[in-house]
Every structure is written in structure tokens, then in C-alpha cells.
C-alpha positions in Angstrom: -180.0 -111.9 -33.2 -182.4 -111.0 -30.6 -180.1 -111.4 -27.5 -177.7 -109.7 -29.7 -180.0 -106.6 -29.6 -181.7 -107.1 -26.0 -178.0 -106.8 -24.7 -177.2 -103.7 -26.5 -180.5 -101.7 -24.9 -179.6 -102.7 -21.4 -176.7 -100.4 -21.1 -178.6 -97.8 -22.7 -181.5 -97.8 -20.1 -178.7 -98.0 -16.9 -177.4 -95.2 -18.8 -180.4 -93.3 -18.6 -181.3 -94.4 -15.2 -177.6 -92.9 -14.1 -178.4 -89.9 -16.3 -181.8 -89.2 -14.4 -180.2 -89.7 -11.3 -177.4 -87.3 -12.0 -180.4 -84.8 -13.1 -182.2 -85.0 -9.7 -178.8 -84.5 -8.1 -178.1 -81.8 -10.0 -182.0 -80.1 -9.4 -181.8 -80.9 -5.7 -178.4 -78.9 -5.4 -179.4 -76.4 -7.6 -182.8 -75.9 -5.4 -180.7 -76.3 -1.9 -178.7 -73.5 -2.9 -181.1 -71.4 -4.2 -183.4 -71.6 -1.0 -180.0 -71.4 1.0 -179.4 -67.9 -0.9 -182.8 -66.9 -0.3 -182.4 -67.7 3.2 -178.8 -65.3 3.4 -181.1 -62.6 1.5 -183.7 -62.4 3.7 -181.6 -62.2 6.9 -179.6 -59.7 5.3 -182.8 -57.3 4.6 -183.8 -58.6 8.5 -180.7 -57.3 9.9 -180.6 -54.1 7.9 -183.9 -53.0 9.0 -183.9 -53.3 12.5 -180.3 -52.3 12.7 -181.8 -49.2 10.9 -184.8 -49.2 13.8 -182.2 -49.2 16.8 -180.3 -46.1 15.3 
């Protein structure tokens, strides 16, 4: 009975390891992209203003 149920959690906690994995992926993407747009903003507002400086 009690290998019976020590079996059944070990899947469960691999799933949740894979599950927190997948989150951390998912945050690091999210935070790449999001500092990645920031980035394109910024250079954006950079270009406009000293594009508007030269004219």
C-alpha cells in the first residue's frame, strides 16, 4: 500500500518541477521581450529627438 501511493506522488512532483520550469521559461521570455521593446522604444524617442535637433 505504501509503494503503491509513494509511486503515484513521484510523477506528480516531476510534474510540477516541469511545470515550474515551463513558468520561468515563460517569465524569462516574457521579461526578454519586454526589455527588448523598451529598448526599440527608447531608440525610437532617441532618433526622433535629435533627428528633430539637426532640422
Amino acid at each position: 500500500m505504501l509503494s503503491g501511493t509513494a509511486t503515484q506522488t513521484q510523477p506528480l512532483t516531476a510534474r510540477q518541477r516541469k511545470a515550474k520550469k515551463c513558468v520561468l521559461k515563460s517569465v524569462v521570455v516574457s521579461h526578454v521581450v519586454y526589455l527588448l521593446a523598451t529598448l526599440v522604444a527608447s531608440d525610437v524617442v532617441n532618433s526622433h529627438q535629435t533627428s528633430a535637433l539637426h532640422s
